[in-house]
C-alpha positions as CSV (number, residue, x, y, z in Angstrom):
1,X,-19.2,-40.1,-13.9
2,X,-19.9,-39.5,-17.6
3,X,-17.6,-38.4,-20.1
4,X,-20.8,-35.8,-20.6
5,X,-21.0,-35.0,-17.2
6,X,-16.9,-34.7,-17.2
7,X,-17.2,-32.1,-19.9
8,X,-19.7,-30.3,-18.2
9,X,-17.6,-30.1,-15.3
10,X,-14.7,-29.2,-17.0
11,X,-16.4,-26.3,-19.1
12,X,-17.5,-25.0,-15.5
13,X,-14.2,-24.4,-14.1
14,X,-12.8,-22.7,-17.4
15,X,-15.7,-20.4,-17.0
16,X,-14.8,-19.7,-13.2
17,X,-11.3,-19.1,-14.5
18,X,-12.2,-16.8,-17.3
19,X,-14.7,-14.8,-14.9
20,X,-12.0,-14.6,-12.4
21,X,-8.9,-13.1,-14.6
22,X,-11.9,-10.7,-16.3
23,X,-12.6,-9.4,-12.8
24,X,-8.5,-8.8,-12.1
25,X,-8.8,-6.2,-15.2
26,X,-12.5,-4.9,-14.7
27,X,-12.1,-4.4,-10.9
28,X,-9.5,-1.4,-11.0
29,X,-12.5,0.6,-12.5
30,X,-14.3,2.2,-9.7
31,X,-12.8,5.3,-7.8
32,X,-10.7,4.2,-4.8
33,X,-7.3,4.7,-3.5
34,X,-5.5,4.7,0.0
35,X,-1.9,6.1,0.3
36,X,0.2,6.6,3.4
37,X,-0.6,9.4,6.2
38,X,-0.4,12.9,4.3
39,X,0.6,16.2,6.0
40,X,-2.2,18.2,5.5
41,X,-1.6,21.9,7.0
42,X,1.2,22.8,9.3
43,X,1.0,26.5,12.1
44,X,2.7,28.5,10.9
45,X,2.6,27.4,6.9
46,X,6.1,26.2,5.2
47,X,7.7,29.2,4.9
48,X,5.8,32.0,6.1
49,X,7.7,34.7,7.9
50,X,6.2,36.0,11.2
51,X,7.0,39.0,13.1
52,X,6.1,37.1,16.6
53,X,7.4,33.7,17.9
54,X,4.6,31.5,17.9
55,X,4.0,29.6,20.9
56,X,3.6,26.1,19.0
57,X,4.2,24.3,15.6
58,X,0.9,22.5,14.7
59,X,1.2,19.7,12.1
60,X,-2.0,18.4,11.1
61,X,-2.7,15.1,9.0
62,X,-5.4,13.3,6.7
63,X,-5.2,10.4,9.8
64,X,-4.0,9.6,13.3
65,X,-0.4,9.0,13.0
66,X,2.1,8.2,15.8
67,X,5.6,9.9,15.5
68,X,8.9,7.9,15.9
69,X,11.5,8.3,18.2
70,X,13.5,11.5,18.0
71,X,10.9,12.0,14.5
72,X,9.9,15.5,15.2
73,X,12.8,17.5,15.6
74,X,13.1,22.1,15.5
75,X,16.5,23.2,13.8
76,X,17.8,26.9,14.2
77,X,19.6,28.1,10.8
78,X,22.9,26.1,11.5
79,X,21.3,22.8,12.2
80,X,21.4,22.9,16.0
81,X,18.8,21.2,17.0
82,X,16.6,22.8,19.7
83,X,14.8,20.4,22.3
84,X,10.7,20.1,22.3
85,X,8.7,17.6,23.7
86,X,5.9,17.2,20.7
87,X,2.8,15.0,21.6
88,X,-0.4,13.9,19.5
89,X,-4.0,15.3,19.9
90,X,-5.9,12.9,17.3
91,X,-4.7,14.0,13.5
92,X,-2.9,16.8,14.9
93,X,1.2,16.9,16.4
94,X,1.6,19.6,18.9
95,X,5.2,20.5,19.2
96,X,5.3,23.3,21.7
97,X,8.6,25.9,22.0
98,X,10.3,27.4,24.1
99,X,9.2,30.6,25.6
100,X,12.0,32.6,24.1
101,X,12.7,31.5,20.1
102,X,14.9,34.1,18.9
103,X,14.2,35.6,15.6
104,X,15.5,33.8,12.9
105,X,14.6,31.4,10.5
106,X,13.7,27.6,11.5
107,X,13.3,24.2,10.1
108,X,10.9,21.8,12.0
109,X,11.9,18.2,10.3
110,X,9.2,15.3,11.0
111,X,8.6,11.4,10.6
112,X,5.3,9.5,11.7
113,X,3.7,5.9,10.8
114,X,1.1,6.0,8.9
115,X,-1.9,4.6,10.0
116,X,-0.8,1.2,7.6
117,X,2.5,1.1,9.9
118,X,4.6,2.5,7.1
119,X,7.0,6.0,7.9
120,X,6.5,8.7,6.0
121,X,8.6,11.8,5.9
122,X,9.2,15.6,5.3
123,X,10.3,19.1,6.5
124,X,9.2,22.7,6.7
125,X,10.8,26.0,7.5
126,X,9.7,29.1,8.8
127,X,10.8,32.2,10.2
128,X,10.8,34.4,13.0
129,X,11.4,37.9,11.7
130,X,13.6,36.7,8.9
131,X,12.5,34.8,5.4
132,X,13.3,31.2,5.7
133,X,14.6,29.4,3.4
134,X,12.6,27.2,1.5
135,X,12.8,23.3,1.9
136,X,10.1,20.7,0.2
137,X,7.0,20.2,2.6
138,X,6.2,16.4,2.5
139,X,8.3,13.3,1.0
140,X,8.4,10.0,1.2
141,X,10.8,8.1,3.0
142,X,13.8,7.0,1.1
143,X,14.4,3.3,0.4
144,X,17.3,2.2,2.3
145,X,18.4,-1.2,3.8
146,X,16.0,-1.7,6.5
147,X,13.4,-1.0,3.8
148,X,14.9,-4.0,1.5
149,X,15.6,-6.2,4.4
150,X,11.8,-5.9,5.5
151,X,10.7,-6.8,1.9
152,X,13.6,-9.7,2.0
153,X,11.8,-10.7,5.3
154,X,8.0,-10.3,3.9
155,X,8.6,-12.2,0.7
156,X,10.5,-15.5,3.1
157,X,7.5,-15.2,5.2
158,X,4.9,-15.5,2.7
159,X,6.6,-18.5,1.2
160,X,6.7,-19.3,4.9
161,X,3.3,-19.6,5.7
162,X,2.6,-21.3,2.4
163,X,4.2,-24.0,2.7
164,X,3.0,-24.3,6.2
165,X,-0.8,-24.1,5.5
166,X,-0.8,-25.2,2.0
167,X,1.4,-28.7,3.0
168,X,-0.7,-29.6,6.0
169,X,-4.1,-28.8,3.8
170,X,-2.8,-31.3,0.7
171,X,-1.5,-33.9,2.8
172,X,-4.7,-34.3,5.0
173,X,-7.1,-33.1,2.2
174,X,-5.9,-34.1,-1.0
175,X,-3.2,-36.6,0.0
176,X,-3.9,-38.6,3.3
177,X,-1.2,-41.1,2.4
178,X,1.8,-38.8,2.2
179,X,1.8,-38.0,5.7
180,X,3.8,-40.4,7.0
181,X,6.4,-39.4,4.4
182,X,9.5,-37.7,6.0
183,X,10.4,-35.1,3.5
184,X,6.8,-33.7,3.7
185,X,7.0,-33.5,7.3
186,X,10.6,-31.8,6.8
187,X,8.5,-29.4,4.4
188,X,6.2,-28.4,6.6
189,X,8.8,-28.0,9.5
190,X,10.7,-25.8,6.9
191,X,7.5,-23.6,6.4
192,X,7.3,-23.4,10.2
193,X,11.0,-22.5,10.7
194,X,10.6,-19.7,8.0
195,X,8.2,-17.9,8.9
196,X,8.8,-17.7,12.2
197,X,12.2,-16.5,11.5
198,X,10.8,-14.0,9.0
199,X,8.6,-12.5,11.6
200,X,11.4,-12.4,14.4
201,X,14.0,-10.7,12.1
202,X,11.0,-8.1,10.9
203,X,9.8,-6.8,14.7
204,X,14.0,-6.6,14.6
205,X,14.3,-4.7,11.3
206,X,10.7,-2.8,11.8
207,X,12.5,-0.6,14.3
208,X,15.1,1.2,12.0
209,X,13.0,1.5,9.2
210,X,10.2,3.1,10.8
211,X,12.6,5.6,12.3
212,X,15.2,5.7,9.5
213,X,18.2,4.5,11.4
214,X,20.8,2.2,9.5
215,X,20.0,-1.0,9.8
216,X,22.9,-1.0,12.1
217,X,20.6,0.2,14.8
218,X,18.8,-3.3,15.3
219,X,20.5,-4.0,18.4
220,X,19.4,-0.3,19.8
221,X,16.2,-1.6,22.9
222,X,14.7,1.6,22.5
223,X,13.8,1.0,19.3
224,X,12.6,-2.3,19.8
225,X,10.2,-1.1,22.5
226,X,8.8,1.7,20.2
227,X,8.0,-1.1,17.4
228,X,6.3,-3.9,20.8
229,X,4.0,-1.0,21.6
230,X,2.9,-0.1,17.5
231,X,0.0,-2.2,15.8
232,X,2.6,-3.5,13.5
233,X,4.4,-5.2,16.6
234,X,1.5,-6.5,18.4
235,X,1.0,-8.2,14.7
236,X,3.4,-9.1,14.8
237,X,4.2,-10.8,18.3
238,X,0.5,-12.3,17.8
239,X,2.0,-14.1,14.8
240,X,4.8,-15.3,16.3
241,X,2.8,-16.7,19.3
242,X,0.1,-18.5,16.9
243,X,3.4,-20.1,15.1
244,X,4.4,-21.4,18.1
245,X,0.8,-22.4,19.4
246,X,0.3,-24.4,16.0
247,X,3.1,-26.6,16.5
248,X,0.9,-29.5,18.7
249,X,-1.7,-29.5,16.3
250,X,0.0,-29.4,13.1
251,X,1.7,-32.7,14.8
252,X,-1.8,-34.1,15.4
253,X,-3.2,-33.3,12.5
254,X,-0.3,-34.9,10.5
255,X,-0.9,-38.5,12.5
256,X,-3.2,-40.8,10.9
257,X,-6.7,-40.8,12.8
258,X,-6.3,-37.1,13.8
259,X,-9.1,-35.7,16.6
260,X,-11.5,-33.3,15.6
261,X,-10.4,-31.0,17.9
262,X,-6.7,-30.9,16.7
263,X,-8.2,-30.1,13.7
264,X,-10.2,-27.7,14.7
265,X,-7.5,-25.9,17.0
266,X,-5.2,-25.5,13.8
267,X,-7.8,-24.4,11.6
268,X,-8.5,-21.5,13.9
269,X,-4.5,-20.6,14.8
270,X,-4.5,-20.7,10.8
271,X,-6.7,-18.2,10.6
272,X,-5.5,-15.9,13.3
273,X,-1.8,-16.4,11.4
274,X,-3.8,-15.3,8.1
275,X,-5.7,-12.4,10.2
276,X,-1.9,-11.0,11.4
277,X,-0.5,-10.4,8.1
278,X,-4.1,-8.0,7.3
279,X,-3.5,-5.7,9.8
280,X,0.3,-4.3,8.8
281,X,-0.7,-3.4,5.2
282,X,-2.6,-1.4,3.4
283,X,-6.3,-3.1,4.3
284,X,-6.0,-1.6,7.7
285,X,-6.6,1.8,6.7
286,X,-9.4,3.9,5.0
287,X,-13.1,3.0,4.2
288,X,-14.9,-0.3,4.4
289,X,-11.2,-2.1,6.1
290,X,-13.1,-4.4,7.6
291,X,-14.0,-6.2,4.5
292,X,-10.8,-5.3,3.2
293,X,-8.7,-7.1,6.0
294,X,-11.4,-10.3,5.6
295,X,-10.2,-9.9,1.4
296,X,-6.5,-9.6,2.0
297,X,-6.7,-12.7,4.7
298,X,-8.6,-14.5,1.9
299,X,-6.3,-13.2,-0.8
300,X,-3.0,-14.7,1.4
301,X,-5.3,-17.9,2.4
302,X,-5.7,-19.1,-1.0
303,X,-2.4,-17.8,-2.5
304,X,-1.1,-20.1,0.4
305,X,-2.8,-23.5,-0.5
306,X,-2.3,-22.8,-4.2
307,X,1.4,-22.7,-3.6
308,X,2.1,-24.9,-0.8
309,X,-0.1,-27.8,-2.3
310,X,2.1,-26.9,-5.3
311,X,5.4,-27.9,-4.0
312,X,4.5,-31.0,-1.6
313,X,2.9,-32.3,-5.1
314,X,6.0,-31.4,-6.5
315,X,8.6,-32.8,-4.6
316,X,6.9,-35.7,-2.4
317,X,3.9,-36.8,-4.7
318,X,4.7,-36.7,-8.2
319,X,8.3,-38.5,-7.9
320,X,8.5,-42.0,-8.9
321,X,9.1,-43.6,-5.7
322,X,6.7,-41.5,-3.6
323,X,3.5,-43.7,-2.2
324,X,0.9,-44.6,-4.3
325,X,-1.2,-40.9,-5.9
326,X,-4.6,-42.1,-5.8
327,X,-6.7,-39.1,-7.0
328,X,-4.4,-36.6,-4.9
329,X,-4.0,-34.8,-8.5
330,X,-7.9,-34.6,-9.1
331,X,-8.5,-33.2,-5.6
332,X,-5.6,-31.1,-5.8
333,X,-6.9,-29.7,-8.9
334,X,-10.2,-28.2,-7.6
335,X,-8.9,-27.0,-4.7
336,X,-6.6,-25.1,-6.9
337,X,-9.6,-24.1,-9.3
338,X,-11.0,-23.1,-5.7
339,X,-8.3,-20.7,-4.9
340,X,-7.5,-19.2,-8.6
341,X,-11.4,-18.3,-8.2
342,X,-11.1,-16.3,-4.8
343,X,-8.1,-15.3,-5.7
344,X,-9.5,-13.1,-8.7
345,X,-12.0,-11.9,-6.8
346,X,-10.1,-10.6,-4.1
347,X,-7.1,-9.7,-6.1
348,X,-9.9,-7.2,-7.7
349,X,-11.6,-5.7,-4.9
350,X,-7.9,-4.7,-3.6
351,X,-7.3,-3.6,-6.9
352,X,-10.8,-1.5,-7.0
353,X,-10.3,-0.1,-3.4
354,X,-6.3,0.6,-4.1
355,X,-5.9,2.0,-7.5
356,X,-9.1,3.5,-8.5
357,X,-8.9,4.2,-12.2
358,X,-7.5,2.2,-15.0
359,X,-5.3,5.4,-15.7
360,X,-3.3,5.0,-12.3
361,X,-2.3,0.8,-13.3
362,X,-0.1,2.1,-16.1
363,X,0.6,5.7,-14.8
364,X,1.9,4.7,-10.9
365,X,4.5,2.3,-9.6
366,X,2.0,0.5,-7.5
367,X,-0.2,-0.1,-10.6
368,X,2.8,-1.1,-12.8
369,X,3.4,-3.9,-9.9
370,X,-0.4,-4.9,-10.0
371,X,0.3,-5.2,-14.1
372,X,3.1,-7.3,-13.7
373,X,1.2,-9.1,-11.0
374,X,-1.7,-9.9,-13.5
375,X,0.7,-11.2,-16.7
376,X,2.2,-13.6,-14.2
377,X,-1.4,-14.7,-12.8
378,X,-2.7,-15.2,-16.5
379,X,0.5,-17.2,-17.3
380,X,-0.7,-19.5,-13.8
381,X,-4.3,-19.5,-15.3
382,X,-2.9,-21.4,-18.6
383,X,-0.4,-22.9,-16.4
384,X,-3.3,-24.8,-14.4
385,X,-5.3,-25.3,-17.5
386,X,-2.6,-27.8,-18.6
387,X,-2.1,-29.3,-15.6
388,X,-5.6,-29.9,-14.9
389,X,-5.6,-31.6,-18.6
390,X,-2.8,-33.6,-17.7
391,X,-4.7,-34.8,-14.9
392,X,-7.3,-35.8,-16.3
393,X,-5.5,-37.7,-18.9
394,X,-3.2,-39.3,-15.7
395,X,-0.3,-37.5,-17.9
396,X,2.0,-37.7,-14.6
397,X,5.6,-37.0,-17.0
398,X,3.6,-33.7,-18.1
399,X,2.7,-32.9,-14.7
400,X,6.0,-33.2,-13.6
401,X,7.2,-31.0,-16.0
402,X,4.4,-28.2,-15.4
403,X,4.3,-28.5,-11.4
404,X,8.0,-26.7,-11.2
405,X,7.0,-23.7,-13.5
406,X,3.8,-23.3,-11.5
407,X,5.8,-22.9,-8.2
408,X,8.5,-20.7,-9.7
409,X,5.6,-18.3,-11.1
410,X,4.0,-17.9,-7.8
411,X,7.2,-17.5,-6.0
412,X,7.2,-14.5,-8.8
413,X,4.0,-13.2,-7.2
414,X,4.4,-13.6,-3.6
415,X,7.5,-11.7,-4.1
416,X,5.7,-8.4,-6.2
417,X,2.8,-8.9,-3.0
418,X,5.7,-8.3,-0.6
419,X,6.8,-5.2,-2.4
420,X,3.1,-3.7,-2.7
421,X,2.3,-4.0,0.8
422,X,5.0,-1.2,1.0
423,X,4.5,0.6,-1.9
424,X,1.7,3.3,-1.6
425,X,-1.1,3.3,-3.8
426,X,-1.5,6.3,-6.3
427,X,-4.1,7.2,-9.1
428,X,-2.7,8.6,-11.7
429,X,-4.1,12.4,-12.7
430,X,-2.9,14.1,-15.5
431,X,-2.1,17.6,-14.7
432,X,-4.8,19.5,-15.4
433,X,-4.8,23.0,-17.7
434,X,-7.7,24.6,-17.3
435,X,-9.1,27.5,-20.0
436,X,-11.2,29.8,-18.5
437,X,-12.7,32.7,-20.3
438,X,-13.3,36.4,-19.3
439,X,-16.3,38.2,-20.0
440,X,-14.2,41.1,-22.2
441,X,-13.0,38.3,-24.7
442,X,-10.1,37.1,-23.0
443,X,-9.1,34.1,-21.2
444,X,-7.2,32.5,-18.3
445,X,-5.1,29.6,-18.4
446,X,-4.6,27.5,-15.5
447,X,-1.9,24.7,-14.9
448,X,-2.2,23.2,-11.5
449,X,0.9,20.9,-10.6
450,X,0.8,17.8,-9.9
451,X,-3.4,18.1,-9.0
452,X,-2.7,15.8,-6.2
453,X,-3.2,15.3,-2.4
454,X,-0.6,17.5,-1.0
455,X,1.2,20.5,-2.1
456,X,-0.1,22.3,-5.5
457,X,1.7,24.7,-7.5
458,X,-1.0,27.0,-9.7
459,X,0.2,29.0,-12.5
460,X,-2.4,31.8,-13.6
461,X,-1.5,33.6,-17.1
462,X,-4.5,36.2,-18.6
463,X,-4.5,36.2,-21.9
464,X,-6.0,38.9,-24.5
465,X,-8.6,38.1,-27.1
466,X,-5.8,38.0,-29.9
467,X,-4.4,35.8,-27.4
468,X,-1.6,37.2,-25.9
469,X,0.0,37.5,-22.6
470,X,-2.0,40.5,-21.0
471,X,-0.3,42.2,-17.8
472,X,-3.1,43.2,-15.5
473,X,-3.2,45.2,-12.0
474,X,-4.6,41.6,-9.9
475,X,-5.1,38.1,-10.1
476,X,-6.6,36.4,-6.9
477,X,-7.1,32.5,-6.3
478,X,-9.5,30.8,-4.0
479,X,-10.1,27.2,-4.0
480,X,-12.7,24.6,-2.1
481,X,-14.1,20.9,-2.2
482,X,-17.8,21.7,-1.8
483,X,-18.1,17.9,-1.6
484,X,-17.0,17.9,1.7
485,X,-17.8,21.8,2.5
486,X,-14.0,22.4,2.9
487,X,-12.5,25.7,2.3
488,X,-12.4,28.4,1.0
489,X,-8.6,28.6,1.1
490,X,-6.8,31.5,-0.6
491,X,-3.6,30.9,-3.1
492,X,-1.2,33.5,-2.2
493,X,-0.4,34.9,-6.2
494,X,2.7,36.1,-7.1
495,X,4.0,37.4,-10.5
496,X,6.5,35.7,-12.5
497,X,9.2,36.6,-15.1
498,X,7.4,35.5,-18.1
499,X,4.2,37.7,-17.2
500,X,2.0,35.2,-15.1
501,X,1.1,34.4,-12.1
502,X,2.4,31.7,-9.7
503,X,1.2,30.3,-6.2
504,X,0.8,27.2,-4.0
505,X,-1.8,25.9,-1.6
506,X,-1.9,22.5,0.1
507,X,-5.0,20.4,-1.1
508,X,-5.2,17.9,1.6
509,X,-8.3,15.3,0.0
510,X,-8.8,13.7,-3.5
511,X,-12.2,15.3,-5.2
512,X,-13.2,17.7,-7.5
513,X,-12.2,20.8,-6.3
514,X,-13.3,24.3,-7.2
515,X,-11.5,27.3,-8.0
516,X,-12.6,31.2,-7.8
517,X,-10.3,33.4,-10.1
518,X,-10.8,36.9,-9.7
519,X,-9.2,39.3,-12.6
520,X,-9.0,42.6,-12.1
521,X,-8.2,44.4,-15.5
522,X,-8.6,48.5,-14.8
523,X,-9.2,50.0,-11.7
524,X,-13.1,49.7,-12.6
525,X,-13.3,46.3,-14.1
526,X,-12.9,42.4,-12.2
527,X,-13.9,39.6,-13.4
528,X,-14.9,36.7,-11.3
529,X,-14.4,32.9,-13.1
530,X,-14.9,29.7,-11.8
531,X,-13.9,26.1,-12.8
532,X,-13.8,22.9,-11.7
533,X,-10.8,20.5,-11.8
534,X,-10.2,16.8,-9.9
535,X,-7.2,16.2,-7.6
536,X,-6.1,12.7,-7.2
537,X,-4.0,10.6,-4.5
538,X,-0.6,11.4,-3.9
539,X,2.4,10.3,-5.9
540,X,5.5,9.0,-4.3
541,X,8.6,8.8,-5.4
């Protein structure tokens, strides 16, 4: 090869590079964004007084969800719980009453799985000839051990699997001579061992968390059942049987003279072990997931060589006494030009399909860990650009020196991937005040709070033309997506001390909805005003 023809190549994978971290920033551009299951409506509405006991509580979603054990519970007004049996007809939970509710006021308390296998959270009250007292409609589950332990377990298993695929891909790709090495064949093993552990101590943990028991509750079989049956257990059990299924060809592959078909066996359990991780995240759920699963495979795939070929170069090829290198730094090197590539490309369609708008990477926790994700992937990119220098200088002192800060920055980002995949994402939408004017000369002013999925508060306030508060007889509120012909639904106004009005209504999709205000200033005159304003995916605390 030339020293031209070296140049050339070299200026190629800069470019690839470049191109790559360029998508990471320009992919969170286009409108997207998937959150966890959202209550959409509940029968009868959170607080709403009713002069009949109603025969049912209806709670409707934005998905399919699948409640948790003891998860939907009805509480009279001194926390005594009173027994249903609730079932699920497709978005909807039914939980029927009993035939004689006595007035008073009621508190139905719920917890599901979303549809990405992660709980979610909230309560609702109403009453039965009484007012009931008012208690937030939706929330988040709260962060608690099982919670941490899960992340604990998704970050060991990540590192897990990459040192498991990555090791047996350098030492019979990039590095045929280390094979016979015994602490590369311990490495491996200790990728094996960890993520097989990981996964054994998550279908454990999985249980508690989803139903927010103390983690205390892992040895409770009821539990565990509930998690076997979910789509994150089978996941989870199919990973744990393709660990074990990989063991004799992992063995085979690692001999010298390997069959074909050991190699191909453990290229296909490989990719099933990639697949398992897809389907308990956030790919799994809303549009195009099918493209989205193949991404977040490809996304793990590569992360995995990258950091796996990493550390066996690190700690069995690089020392002084380890067999003879050859070019296992040059192949190394573009396979690891290979994986930054797909990983920018898939890191940005996630990023596209997740956050949606550049607003919601600095205005949400799940963009701020997407952020922090990109600095530490640019500081990889220069990373590699020295070691791949280094290489082709045969620099092996430098490379030893770079190697170890490469591995400790993608340790850094397989551990903010195991916090995203349970961190919802959000797009960030600034709270919207909308001036609307009258045909007499005055003006409405509109705040809608927080002009998310979810519960909105609306506060109305009519102004005069000098621009002062104006009291008037009625203020009605209508909203609607026309987008997806949804509504009319009717904000119940009330008035407030300070001379406006105040209501809420539950929005339950991201769009640009409408809203009908209707002013009516005498006994003669209304005015009828319109305006459009855009809701956005719900925060989480």
């Amino acid at each position: 090869m030339t020293r031209r023809s070296r140049r050339v190549g070299g200026w190629r994978r800069a470019v690839v590079l470049c191109a790559g971290f360029a998508a990471i920033w320009l992919g969170p551009l286009a409108p997207a964004g998937f959150a966890h299951a959202e209550l959409v409506r509940t029968i009868p509405a959170g607080g709403q007084r009713l002069d009949a006991a109603p025969r049912e509580v209806l709670l409707e979603f934005n998905e399919q969800v699948q409640p948790t054990r003891d998860g939907i519970r009805l509480l009279d007004a001194q926390g005594r719980e009173i027994r249903t049996s609730p079932r699920v007809a497709g978005h909807t939970v039914v939980l029927p009453l009993p035939a004689k509710l006595a007035p008073g006021a009621y508190v139905v308390s719920w917890r599901v799985i979303s549809g990405d296998t992660h709980p979610v959270s909230g309560a609702f009250t109403f009453g039965v000839g009484v007012d009931p007292v008012t208690t937030p409609g939706t929330s988040q589950s709260n962060v608690s051990a099982a919670a941490t332990a899960l992340a604990v377990c998704r970050w060991i298993g990540y590192s897990g699997t990459a040192l498991l695929l990555g090791g047996v891909v350098f030492l019979t790709a990039c590095w045929p001579a280390g094979r016979g090495l015994p602490r590369a064949r311990r490495l491996v093993l200790g990728g094996w061992v960890a993520a097989l552990v990981a996964a054994a101590v998550s279908l454990l943990v999985h249980g508690p968390y989803a139903a927010g028991r103390p983690l205390s509750s892992v040895v409770d079989p009821r539990l565990l059942a509930d998690t076997a049956g979910s789509r994150f257990g089978i996941g989870y059990l199919a990973r744990l049987a393709l660990l074990l299924a990989l063991v004799w060809p992992v063995r085979a592959v690692l001999r010298p003279g390997a069959r074909r078909a050991a190699v191909v066996a453990a290229g296909l359990l490989a990719t099933g072990l990639v697949a398992t991780h897809a389907i308990a995240g956030h790919a799994a759920v809303g549009e195009r997931r099918v493209l989205a699963m193949v991404s977040d495979g490809a996304h793990l795939a590569a992360a995995s060589l990258w950091a796996g070929g990493l550390v066996m170069l690190a700690a069995c090829a690089l020392p002084p006494r380890a067999p003879a290198l050859g070019d296992a730094p040059a192949r190394f090197s573009r396979l690891a030009v290979g994986a930054a590539a797909v990983l920018a490309a898939t890191g940005a369609f996630q990023a596209w399909r997740e956050v949606g708008s550049l607003a919601a990477l600095a205005g949400t926790s799940y963009g701020r860990l997407i952020l922090a994700k990109i600095a530490v992937f640019a500081g990889l990119l220069g990373l590699g650009g020295l070691a791949w220098l280094a290489v082709r200088r045969s620099r092996e002192t430098a490379l030893r020196r770079i190697v170890p800060v490469e591995i400790a920055c993608l340790a850094v980002v397989l551990g903010i991937t195991a916090v995203l995949v349970a961190t919802p994402p959000q797009a960030a939408t600034p709270t919207p005040e909308l001036a609307m004017p009258l045909p007499d000369g005055g003006s409405a002013s509109v705040h809608v709070t927080p002009a998310t999925v979810g519960a909105n508060e609306f506060h109305v306030v009519i102004h005069d033309p000098d621009h002062r508060v104006r009291a008037v007889p009625e203020v009605t509120a209508r909203v609607s997506l026309p987008g997806r012909d949804l509504g009319p639904f009717e904000i119940r106004l009330r008035g407030d001390p300070q001379g406006g009005h105040v209501g809420q209504v539950t929005l339950p999709f991201p769009g640009t909805w409408r809203l009908d205000l209707t002013v009516r200033t005498s006994d003669v005159d209304a005015h009828v005003v319109t305006s459009d304003f855009r809701v956005g995916v719900a925060k989480h605390p």
